[in-house]
N, C-alpha and C positions, 0 to 999 in steps of 0.2 A: 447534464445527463445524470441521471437517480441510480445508480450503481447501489442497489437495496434487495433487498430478502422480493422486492415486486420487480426484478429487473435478474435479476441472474438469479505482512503487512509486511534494513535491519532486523534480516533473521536472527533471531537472539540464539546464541549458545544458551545452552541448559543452565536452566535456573536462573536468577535475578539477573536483571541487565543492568549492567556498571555503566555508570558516566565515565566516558573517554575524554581525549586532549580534544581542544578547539576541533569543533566540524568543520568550520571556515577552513577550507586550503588544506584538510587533510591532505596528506600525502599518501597515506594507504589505498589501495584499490578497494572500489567496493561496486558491487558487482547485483545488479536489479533485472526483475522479472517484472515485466509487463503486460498487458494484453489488452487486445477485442475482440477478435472473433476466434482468437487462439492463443495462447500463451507464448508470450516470441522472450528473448534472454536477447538483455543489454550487457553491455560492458565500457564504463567509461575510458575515453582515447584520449593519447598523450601526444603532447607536438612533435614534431618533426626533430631527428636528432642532430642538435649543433654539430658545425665542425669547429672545435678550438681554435684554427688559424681563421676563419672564417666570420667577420665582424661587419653587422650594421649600423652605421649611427643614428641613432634617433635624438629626440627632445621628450623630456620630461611630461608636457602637453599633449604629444601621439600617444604616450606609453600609457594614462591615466586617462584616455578616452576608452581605452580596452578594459580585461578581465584581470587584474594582477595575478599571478600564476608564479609557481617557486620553480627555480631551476634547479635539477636532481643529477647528480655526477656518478656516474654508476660504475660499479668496479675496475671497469675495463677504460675507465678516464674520458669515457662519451659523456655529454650535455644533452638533457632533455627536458619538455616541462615538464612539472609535475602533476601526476591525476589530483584536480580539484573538485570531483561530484558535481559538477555542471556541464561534462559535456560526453554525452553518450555516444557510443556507436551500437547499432542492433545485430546483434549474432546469428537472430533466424527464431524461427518457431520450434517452442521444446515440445510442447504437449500439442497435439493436433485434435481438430473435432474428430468425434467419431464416428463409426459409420453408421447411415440411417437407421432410426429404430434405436437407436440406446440413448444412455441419459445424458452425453456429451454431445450427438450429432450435430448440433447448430453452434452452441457456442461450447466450448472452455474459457471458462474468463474468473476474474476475482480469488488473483491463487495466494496462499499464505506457505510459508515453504521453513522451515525449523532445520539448523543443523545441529545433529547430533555430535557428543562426544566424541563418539568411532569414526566422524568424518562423513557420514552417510545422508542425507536430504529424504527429508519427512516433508510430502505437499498435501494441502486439502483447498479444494477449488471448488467451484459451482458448475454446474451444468446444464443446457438447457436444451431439451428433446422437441423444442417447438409448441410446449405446451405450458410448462412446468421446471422451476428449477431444483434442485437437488444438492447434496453435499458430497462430494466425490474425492477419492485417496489416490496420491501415489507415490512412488520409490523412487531413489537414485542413487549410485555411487560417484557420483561426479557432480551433482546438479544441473546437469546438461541433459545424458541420456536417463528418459523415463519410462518407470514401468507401473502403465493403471491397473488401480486392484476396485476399479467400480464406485458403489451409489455408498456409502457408511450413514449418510442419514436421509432420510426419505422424507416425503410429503404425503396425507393423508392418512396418518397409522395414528393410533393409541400411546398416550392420550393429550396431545394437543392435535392432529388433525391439521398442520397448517396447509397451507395451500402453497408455499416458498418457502424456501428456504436458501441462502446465498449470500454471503459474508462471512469471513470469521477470522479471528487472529485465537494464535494459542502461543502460549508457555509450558515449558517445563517445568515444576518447581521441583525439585526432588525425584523422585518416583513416580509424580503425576503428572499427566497433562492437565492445562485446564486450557477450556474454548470458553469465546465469546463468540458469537453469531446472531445475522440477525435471522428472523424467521419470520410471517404473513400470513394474511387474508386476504382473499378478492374484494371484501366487503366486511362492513363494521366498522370503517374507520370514517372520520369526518368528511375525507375525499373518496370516498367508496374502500379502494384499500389501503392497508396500512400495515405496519412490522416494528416488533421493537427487537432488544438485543436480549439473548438469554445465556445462563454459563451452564458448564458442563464438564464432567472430568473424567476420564481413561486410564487406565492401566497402560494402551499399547498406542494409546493413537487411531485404533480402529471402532471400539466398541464403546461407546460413549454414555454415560449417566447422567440427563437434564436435570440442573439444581432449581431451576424456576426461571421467572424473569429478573433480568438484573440490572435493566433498565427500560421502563417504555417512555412512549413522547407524553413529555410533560412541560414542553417550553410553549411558547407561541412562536419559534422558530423552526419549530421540531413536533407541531403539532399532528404533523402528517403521516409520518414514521420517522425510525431513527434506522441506520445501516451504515455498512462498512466500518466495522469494530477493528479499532486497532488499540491493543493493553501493552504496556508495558510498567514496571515494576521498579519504583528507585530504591535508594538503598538503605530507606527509612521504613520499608515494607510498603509503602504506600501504591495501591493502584492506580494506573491513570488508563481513560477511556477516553478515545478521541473517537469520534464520531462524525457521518454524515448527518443531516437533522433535513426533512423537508415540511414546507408549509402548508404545500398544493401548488405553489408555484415554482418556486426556487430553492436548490439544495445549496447550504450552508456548513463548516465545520465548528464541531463545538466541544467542550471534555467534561469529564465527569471524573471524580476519582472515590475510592473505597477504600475501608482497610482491612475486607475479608475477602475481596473480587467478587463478590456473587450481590450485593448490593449498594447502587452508587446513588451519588449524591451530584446532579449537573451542577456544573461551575455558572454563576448568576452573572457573570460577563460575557456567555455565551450569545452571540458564534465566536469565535476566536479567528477564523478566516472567513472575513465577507466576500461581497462579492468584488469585483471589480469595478471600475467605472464606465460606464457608457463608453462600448462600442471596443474595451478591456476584451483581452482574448477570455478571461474567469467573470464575462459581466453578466452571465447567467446561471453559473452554477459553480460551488467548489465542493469537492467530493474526496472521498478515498483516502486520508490522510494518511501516512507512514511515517513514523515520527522514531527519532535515534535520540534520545538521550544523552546529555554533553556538558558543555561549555562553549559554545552555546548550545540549545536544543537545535536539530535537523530537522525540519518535515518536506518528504514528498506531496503533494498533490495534485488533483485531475482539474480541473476546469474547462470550461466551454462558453461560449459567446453565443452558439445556435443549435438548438435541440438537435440530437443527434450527433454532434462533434465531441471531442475533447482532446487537451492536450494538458502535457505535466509542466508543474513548477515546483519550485521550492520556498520556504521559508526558513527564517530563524529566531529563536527566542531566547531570553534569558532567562527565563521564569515556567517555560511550558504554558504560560496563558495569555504573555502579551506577544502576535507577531509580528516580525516584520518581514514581507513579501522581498524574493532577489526582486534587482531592477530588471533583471535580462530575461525573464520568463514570457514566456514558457523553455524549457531548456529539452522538451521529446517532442515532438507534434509528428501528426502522420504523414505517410509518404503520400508521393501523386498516386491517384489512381494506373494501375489495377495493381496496387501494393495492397497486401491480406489488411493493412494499417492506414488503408487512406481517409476511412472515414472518422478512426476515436485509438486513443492510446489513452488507457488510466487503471486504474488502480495497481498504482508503483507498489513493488515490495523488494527494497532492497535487501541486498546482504550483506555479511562484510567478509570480508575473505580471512581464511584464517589464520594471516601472516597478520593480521592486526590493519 
């Protein structure tokens, strides 16, 4: 599934994102936005709570065919597991399409969602009226309940004119916003259309100044367009772009990095997540990445085995360019039908709650 500027990221607190303890087995909650035909809010679930007098015996051989999992003793002297970022439960739909005629009506999808200092949830998502995708805002005090404030970038105006628009990760660095997005053309591109990623920088979050392009396709993996921009910033200043990349046939994840954000340089071991193997739930497409900075590095992403599907997994790296796939993915997939999610769940954008 092409999740790209022709088809529609670890909220960072403000300014540079710090490398945390081991992502493996966090203990901390952390708490992700997902979507396809609407924007629905996960929250990973925790097992069942022991009872102290209460004892099973197992063999070292049961225990190591599972998920290793840390046991959390909570002030009140109760046993539970620990949240490990591999197993979701869905909370419901935050943002819903909107009504006929405006620029969310059919889908909301592709949301990037930033929490502020004061606590408050900054979203920017795409939107699609059945024609046409768009760059749409909105608010929250909670990150649950939202309130949309419309279109903030448009299609067809002066002076790039695209035709899409729908992707985008942003940072605070200071005082600024800065977006990455990607953006399009019906035509001009080797496969008819095609989108690269451009950046862009704000005062509020609402009113945006395009600095140019900051990356187009220039791999033969990525020949097709590049989409779904996720940036994040280590603490060397250095930027990293992790990207979708398509060929004409299969989308791919691959990164580039900068050391002014506005123009990158792709990493020549690109893609960094192939695809799967024949008949692999990712053996046609990996998409969306959402990547957390660590020890090890985290990434969310989308994948699909048949046009039209998708479901999430995870990886993890030591380096941000070599990965390695969980064994137990996909760890989201959609519900049976007539769930709003039966047909595709992707582009993960986690968060981290801010209890750490």
């Amino acid at each position: 599934m092409i999740a790209s500027a022709m088809e529609g990221r670890v909220v960072r607190r403000t300014g540079r994102f710090r490398p945390r303890r081991a992502w493996r087995g966090a203990a901390s909650t952390t708490l992700a936005l997902v979507f396809f035909m609407s924007l629905v809010f996960f929250i990973p679930t925790s097992g069942e709570v022991a009872s102290a007098g209460t004892w099973t015996d197992t063999s070292l051989a049961d225990f190591s065919q599972g998920t290793a999992q840390d046991i959390v003793a909570t002030a009140e002297g109760t046993l539970h597991l620990a949240v490990n970022g591999t197993v979701f439960g869905k909370a419901g739909v935050v943002v819903p399409n909107g009504p006929p005629g405006t620029a969310d009506s059919v889908y909301a999808r592709t949301p990037f969602v930033l929490r502020e200092a004061d606590g408050t949830y900054k979203m920017w998502y795409s939107g699609l009226d059945g024609y046409r995708n768009r760059m749409l805002y909105a608010t929250s005090v909670d990150g649950i309940s939202w309130t949309k404030h419309g279109v903030i970038m448009d299609v067809l105006v002066p002076p790039y004119y695209w035709d899409s628009v729908a992707g985008q990760s942003v940072l605070k660095i200071n005082s600024t916003y800065h977006m990455w997005f990607s953006a399009g053309y019906w035509s001009g591109g080797p496969f008819t259309y095609w989108a690269q990623i451009y950046h862009a920088t704000s005062r509020d979050g609402v009113g945006w100044d395009v600095s140019g392009v900051a990356l187009p396709p220039n791999q033969a993996w990525d020949i097709g367009l590049v989409g779904t921009p996720w940036v994040v910033q280590d603490d060397a200043g250095l930027f990293w772009l992790f990207i979708g990349g398509w060929d004409g046939s299969s989308t791919r994840i691959g990164v580039a990095t900068s050391e002014n954000g506005t123009s990158f340089v792709p990493y020549a071991g690109n893609p960094i997540i192939d695809l799967g193997a024949s008949g692999a739930w990712d053996s046609l497409d990996t998409n969306t990445p959402a990547v957390i900075p660590g020890s090890p590095w985290g990434m969310f992403f989308a994948g699909d085995e048949y046009r039209g599907t998708a479901s999430i997994g995870i990886a993890t790296s030591d380096d941000g360019l070599n990965w390695t796939k969980f064994p137990f993915n996909p760890v989201i997939v959609p519900d049976p039908a007539p769930a709003f999610d039966s047909q595709a769940v992707y582009t993960p954008d986690p968060i981290e709650d801010p209890s750490g």
